[in-house]
C-alpha positions as CSV (number, residue, x, y, z in Angstrom):
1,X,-6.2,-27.1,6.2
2,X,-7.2,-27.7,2.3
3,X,-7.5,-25.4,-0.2
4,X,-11.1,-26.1,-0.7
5,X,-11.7,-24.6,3.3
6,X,-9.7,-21.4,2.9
7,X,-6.2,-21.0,3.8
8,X,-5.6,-18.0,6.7
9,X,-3.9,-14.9,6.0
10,X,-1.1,-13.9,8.2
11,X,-1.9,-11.4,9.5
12,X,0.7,-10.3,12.4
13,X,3.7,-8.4,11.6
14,X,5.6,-11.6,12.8
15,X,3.6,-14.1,10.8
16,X,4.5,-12.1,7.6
17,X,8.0,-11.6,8.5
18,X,8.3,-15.2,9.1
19,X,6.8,-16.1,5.5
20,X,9.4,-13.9,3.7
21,X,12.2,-15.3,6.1
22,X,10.9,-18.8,4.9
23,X,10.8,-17.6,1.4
24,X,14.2,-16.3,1.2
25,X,15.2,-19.7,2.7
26,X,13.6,-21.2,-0.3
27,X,15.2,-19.0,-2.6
28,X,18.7,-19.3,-1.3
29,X,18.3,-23.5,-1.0
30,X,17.0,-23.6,-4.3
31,X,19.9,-21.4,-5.8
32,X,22.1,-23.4,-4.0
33,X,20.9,-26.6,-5.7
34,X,21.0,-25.0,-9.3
35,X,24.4,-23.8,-8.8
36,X,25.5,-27.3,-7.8
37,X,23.7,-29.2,-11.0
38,X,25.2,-26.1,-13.5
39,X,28.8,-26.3,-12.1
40,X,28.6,-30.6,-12.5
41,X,27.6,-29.7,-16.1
42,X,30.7,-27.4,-15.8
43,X,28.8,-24.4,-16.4
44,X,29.7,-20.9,-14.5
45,X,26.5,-19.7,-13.7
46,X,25.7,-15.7,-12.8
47,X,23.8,-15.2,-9.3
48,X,20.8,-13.9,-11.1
49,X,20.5,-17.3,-13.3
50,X,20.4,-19.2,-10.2
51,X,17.8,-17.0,-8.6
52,X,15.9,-16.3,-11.1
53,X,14.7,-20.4,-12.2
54,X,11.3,-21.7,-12.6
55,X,11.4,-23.8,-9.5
56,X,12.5,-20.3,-7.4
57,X,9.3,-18.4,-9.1
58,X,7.4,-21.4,-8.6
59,X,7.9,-21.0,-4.7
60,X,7.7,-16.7,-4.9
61,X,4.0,-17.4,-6.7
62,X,3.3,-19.6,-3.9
63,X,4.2,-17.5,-0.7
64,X,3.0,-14.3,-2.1
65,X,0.0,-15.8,-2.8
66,X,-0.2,-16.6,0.6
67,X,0.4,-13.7,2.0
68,X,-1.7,-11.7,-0.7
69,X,-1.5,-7.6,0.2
70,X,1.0,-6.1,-1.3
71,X,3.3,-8.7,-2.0
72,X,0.9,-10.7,-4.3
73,X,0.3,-7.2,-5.9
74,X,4.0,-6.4,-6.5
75,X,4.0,-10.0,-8.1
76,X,1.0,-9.2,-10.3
77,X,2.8,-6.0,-11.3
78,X,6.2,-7.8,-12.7
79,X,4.1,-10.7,-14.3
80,X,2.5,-8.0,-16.6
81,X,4.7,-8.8,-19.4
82,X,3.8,-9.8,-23.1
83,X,5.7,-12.6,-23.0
84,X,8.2,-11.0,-25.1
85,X,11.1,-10.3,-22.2
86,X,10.7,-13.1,-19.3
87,X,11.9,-16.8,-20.3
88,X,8.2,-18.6,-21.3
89,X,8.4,-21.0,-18.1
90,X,8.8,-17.6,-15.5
91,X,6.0,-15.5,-17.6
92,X,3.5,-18.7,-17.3
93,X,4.3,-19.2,-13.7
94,X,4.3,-15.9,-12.8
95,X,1.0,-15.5,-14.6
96,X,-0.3,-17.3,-12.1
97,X,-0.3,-14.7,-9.4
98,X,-3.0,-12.7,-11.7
99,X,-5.5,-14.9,-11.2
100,X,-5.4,-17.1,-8.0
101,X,-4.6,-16.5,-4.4
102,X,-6.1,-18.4,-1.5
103,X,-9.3,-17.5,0.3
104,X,-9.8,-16.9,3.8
105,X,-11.5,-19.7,5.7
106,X,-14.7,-19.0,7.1
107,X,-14.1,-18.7,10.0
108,X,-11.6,-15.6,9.3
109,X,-13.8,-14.1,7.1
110,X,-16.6,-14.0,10.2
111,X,-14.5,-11.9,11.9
112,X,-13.9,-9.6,9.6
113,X,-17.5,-9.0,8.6
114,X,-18.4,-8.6,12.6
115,X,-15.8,-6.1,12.9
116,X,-17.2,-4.1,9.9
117,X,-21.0,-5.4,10.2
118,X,-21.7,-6.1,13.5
119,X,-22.2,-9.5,15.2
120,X,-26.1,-9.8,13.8
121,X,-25.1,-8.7,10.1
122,X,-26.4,-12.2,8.9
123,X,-29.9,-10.1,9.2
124,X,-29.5,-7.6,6.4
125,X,-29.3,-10.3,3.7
126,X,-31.8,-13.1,2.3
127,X,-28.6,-14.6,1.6
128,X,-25.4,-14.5,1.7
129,X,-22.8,-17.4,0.4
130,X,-19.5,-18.0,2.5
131,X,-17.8,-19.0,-0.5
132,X,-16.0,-16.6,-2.7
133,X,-16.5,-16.2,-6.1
134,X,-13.0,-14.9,-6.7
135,X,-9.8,-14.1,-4.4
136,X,-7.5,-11.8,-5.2
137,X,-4.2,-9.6,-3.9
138,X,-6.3,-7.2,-1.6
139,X,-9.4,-9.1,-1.0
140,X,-12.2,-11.6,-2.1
141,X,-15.8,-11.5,-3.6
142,X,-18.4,-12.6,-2.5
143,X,-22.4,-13.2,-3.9
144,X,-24.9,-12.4,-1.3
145,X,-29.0,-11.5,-1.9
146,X,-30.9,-8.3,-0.2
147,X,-34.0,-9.1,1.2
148,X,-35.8,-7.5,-1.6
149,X,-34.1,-9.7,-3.7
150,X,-31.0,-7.5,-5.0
151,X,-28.2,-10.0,-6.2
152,X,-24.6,-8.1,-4.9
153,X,-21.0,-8.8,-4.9
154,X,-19.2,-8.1,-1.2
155,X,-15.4,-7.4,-1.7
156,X,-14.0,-8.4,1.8
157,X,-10.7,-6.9,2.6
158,X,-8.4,-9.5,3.9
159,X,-7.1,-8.7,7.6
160,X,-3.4,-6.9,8.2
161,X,-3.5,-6.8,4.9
162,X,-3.3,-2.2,5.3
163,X,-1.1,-2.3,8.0
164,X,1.4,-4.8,6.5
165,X,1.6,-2.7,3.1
166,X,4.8,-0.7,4.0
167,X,6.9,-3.3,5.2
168,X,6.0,-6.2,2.7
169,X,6.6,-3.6,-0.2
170,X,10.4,-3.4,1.5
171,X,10.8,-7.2,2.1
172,X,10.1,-7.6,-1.9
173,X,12.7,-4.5,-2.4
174,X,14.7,-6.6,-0.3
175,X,14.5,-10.1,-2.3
176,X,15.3,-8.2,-5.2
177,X,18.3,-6.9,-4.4
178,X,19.5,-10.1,-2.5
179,X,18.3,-11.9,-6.0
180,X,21.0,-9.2,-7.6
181,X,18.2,-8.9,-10.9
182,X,18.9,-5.4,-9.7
183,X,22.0,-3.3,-10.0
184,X,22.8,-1.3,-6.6
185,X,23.6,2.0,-8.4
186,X,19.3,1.9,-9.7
187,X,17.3,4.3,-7.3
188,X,14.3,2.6,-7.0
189,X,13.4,4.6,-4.0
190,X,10.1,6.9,-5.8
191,X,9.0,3.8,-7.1
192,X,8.8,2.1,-3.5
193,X,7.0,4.8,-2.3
194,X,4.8,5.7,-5.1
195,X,4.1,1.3,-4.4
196,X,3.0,2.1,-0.9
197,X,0.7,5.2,-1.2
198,X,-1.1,3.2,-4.1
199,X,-1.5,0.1,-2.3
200,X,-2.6,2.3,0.8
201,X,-4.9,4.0,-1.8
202,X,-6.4,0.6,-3.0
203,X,-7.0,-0.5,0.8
204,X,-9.6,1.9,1.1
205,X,-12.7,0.6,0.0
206,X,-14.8,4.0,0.6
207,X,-12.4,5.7,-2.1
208,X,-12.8,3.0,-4.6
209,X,-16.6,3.5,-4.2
210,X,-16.3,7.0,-5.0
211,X,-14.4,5.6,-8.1
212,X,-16.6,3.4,-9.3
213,X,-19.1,6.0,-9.3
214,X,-17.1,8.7,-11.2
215,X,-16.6,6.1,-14.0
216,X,-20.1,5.1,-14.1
217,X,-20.5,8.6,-15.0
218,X,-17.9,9.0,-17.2
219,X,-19.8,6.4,-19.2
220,X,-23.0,6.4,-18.8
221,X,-23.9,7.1,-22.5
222,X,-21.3,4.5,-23.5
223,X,-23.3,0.8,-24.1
224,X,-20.0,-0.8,-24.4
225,X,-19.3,-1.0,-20.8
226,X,-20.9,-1.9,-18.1
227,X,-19.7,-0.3,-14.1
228,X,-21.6,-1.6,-10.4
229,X,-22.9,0.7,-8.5
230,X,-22.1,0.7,-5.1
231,X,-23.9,0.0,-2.3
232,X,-23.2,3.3,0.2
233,X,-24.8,1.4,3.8
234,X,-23.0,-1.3,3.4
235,X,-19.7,-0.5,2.0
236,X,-16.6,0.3,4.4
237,X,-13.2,1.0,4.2
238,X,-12.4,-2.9,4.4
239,X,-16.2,-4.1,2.9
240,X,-17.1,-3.1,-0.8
241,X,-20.8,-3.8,-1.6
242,X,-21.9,-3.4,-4.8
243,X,-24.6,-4.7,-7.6
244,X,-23.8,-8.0,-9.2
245,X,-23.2,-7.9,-13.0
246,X,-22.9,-11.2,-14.7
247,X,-20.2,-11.9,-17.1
248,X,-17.9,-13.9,-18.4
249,X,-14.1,-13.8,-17.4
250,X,-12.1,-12.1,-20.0
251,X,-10.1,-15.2,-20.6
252,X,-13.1,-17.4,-22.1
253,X,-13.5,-14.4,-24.8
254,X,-10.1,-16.2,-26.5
255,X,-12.7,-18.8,-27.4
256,X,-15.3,-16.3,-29.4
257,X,-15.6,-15.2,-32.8
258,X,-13.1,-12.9,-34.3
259,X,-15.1,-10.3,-34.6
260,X,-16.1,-10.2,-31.2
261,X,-12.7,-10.3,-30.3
262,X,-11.9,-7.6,-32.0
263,X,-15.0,-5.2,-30.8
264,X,-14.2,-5.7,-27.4
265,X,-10.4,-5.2,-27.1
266,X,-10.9,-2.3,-29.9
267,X,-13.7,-0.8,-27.0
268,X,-10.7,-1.5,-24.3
269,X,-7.8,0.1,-25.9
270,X,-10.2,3.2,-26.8
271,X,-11.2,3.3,-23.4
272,X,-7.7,3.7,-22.4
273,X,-7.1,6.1,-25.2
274,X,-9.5,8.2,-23.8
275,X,-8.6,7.9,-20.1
276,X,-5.3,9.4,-21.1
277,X,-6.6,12.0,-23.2
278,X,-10.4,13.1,-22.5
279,X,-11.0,11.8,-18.7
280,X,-7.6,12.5,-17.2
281,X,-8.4,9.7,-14.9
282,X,-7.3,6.4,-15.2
283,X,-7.7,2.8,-13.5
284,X,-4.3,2.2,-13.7
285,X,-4.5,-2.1,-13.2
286,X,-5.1,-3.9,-16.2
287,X,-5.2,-7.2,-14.4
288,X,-7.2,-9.8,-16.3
289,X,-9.6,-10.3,-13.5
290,X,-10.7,-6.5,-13.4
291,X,-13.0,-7.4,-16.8
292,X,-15.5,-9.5,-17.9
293,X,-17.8,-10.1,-21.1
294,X,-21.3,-10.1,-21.6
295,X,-21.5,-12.5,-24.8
296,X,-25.2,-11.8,-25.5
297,X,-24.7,-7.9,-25.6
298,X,-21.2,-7.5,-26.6
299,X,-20.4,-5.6,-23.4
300,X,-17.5,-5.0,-21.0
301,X,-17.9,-5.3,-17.5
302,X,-15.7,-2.8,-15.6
303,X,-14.5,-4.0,-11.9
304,X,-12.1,-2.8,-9.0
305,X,-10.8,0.8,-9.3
306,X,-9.0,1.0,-6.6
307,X,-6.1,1.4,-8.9
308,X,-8.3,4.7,-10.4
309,X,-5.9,8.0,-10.0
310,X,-5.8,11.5,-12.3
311,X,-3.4,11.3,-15.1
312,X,-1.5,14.1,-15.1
313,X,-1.8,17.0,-17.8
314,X,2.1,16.5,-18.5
315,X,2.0,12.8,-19.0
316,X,-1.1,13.2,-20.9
317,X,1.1,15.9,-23.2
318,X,3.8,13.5,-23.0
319,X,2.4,10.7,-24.7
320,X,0.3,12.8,-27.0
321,X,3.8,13.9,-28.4
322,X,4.8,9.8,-28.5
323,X,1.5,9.1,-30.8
324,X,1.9,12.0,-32.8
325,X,5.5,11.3,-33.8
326,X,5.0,7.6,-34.1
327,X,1.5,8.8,-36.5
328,X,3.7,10.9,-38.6
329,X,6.6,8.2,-39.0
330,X,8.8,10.7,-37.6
331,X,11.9,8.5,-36.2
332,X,13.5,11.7,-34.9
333,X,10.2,13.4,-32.9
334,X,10.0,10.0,-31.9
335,X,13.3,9.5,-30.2
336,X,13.1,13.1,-28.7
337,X,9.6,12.1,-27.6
338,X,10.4,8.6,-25.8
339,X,13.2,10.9,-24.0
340,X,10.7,13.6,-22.5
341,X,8.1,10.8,-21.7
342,X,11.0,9.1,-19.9
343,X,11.0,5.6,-21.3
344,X,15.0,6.2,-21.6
345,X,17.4,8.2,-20.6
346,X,20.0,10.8,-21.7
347,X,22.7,8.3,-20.6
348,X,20.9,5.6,-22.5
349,X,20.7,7.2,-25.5
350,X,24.3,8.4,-25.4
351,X,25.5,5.0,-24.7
352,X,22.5,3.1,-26.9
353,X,21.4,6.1,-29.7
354,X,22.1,3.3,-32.1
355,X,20.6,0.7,-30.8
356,X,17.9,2.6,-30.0
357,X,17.0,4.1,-33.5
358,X,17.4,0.4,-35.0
359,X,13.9,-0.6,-32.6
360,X,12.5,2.8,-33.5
361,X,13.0,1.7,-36.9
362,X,11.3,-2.2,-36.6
363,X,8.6,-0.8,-34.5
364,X,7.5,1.9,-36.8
365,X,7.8,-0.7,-39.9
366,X,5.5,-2.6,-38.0
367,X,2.8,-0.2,-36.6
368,X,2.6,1.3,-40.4
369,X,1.6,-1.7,-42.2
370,X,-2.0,-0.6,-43.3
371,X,-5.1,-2.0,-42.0
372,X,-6.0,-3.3,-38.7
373,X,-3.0,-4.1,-35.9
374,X,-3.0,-8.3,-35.7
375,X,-1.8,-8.4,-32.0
376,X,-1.1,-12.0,-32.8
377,X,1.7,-11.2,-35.4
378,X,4.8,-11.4,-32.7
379,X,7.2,-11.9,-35.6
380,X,9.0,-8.5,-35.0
381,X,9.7,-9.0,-31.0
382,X,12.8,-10.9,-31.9
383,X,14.2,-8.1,-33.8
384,X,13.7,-6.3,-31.1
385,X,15.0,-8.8,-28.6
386,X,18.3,-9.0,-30.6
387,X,19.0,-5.2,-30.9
388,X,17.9,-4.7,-27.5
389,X,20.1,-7.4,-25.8
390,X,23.1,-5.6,-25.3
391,X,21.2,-2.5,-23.9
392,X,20.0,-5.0,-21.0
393,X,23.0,-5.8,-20.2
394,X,24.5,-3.1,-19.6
395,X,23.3,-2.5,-16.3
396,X,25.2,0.5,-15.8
397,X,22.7,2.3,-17.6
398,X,19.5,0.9,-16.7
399,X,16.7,3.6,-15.7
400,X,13.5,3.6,-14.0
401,X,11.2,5.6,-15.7
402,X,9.1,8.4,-13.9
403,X,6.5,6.8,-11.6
404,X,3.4,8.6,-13.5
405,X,4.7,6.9,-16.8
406,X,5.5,4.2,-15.1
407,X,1.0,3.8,-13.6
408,X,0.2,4.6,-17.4
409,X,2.3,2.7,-18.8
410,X,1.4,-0.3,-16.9
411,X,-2.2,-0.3,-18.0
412,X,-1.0,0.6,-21.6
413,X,1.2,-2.8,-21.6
414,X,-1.9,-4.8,-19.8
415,X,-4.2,-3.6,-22.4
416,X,-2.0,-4.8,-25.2
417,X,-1.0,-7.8,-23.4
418,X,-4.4,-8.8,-23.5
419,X,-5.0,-8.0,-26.8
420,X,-2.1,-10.2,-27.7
421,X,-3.9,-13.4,-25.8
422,X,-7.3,-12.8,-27.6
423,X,-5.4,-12.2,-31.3
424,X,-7.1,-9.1,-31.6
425,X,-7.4,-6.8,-34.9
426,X,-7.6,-3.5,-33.9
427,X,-7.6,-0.4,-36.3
428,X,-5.1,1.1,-33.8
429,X,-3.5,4.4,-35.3
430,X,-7.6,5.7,-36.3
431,X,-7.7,5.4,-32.6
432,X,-4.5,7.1,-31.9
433,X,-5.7,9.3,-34.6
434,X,-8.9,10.3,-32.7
435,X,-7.7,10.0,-30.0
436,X,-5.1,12.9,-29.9
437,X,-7.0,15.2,-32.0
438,X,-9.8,15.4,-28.7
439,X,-8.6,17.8,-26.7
């Protein structure tokens, strides 16, 4: 079957265990093969080199975008990354899991809908078009027309993808030890199960309704942004309905004026300035597909919040304390701030203090330059890279941060990553500013 018709989830347990046997096939064959051409050139290669190569990521994008659910998910989440860690050929492959996955064919998707519709659904729509407009980790969009002529987007969940959340989120655990990119003494144990109640979270399409309506609230008197509404009779656990905003996707905003650039990613780092700090709620997924851009109005279109959770008050207080020390150029508050936030540890500081204080030190030299933050000015990251090399390789000390950091942190990265693609100038500390002076 071709791309073009749809490509069919698996959607058994056995199917899906199949596809991550298969992948782990690839992964080890390919390894093989790299180790082989590396030791000819009479190199002595670590596991993790010959793991972690463009043609093994090129086959883990692949099969998880097969599989979609939570494996293409955990794969969005690790290809979240500025660029500035990940060799250039893994970041733009793995990039690739943000934005494309294979669509059902239509004959899958016909079940599904006469599962959640009914077999004579066809009859509450005008029209109703088989083909997605975008597919994703969880599920695809559709455009369909109301009989009095109301333009929607369906989300359609894909099938098994709910019941196959907790044991795809182990079989990537799994790869990821066997890959050895992670040290067996790291508990990543809360962040496994923090994965799983999120992605059974995100499967439920009557919660994210309840979402989407919350933040249309939350912003009603905002014209920066624009949020659906939902459609209540014809949205389901596994079928989203909701009105149809037009837009651009965020991507083609690279291509606009500066100062458009600017206004809108200075409207998206605010928003999640005030998510943290005013609404307590955030939509923790900063995926590139969740926006859009409305060039004749200058507005943001806000999609998916199935990711949407309450922040809370601690990390809120936490981070508050990380803006305020990095606001008052305050290396020392700083480093006691990172701590209590939990971006390192005791044991990393004891073994790294130095190290540590040296990327406190380029980072505030950077952020205090005046005038607006150029996301495009990278020039520092190397600094950083060099001081910071030695502290990733010392594995012995590596920590994973505390899960509610971890779901803010994660949209604070996205945010700025996509700032970074559009070259954004953003008069970031006045937001900061503003920002933690609302209580």
């Amino acid at each position: 079957m071709s791309d073009s018709a749809g490509r069919k989830v698996p959607s058994g347990r056995l199917a899906r265990l199949a596809a991550f046997g298969e992948l782990a096939g690839g992964l080890a064959g390919g390894a093989v093969a790299e180790g082989a051409r590396r030791l000819a050139r009479g190199e002595r290669p670590q596991l993790g080199d010959l793991v972690l190569t463009p043609a093994n990521a090129l086959r883990v994008t692949e099969q998880l975008s097969r599989l979609r659910g939570a494996a293409m998910k955990l794969g969005q989440m690790l290809s979240l990354d500025a660029g500035d860690m990940l060799p250039a050929e893994l970041t733009a492959i793995l990039a690739r899991l943000r934005d494309s996955a294979h669509h059902m064919p239509p004959t899958q998707l016909q079940k599904v809908l006469n599962a959640e519709w009914g077999a004579d659904w066809r009859r509450r729509f005008a029209h109703f078009d088989p083909r997605p407009l975008a597919a994703a980790s969880i599920g695809q969009v559709h455009r369909a027309r109301l009989p009095d002529g109301r333009e929607l987007a369906i989300k359609v969940q894909y099938p098994g993808v709910a019941g196959s959340i907790d044991a795809d989120v182990d079989n990537v655990a799994t790869l990821l030890r066997l890959s050895n990119l992670l040290p067996a003494s790291l508990d990543i144990a809360p962040l496994l199960a923090e994965a799983k109640h999120q992605l059974h979270e995100e499967a439920d399409y009557v919660r994210e309704a309840a979402h989407m309506r919350r933040y249309r609230d939350l912003l009603a008197d905002d014209p920066r942004f624009v949020v659906p509404t939902p459609v209540e009779d014809l949205t389901t656990t596994r079928v989203l309905a909701m009105d149809f905003v037009a837009g651009r996707p965020i991507d083609t905003l690279a291509d606009a004026a500066q100062d458009q650039r600017d206004a809108i990613l200075a409207a998206l780092l605010d928003l999640v300035l005030r998510e943290l700090f005013v609404f307590g709620f955030m939509q923790t997924d900063p995926n590139f597909a969740n926006y859009r851009w409305q060039p004749d109005s200058g507005r943001l279109v806000l999609l998916d919040f199935g990711a949407a959770r309450a922040v809370p008050p601690e990390t809120a207080a936490a981070y508050r304390a990380v803006l305020a020390a990095g606001l008052a150029e305050d290396p020392t508050a700083l480093r006691a701030a990172i701590l209590d936030v939990g971006f390192v540890s005791p044991t990393l500081l004891e073994r790294h203090g130095t190290r540590i204080d040296a990327m406190i030190a380029v980072l505030m030299e950077h952020l205090s330059r005046p005038g607006p933050l150029d996301f495009s000015d990278r020039r520092f990251v190397e600094q950083l890279r060099t001081i910071g090399r030695p502290i990733a390789e010392d594995r012995a000390a590596w920590h994973v941060p505390p899960v509610q950091t971890l779901l803010v942190q994660r949209k604070v990265s996205g945010t700025a990553l996509l700032a970074v693609r559009m070259r954004a100038h953003v008069p970031i500390r006045e937001l900061a500013a503003e920002a933690i002076r609302t209580r």
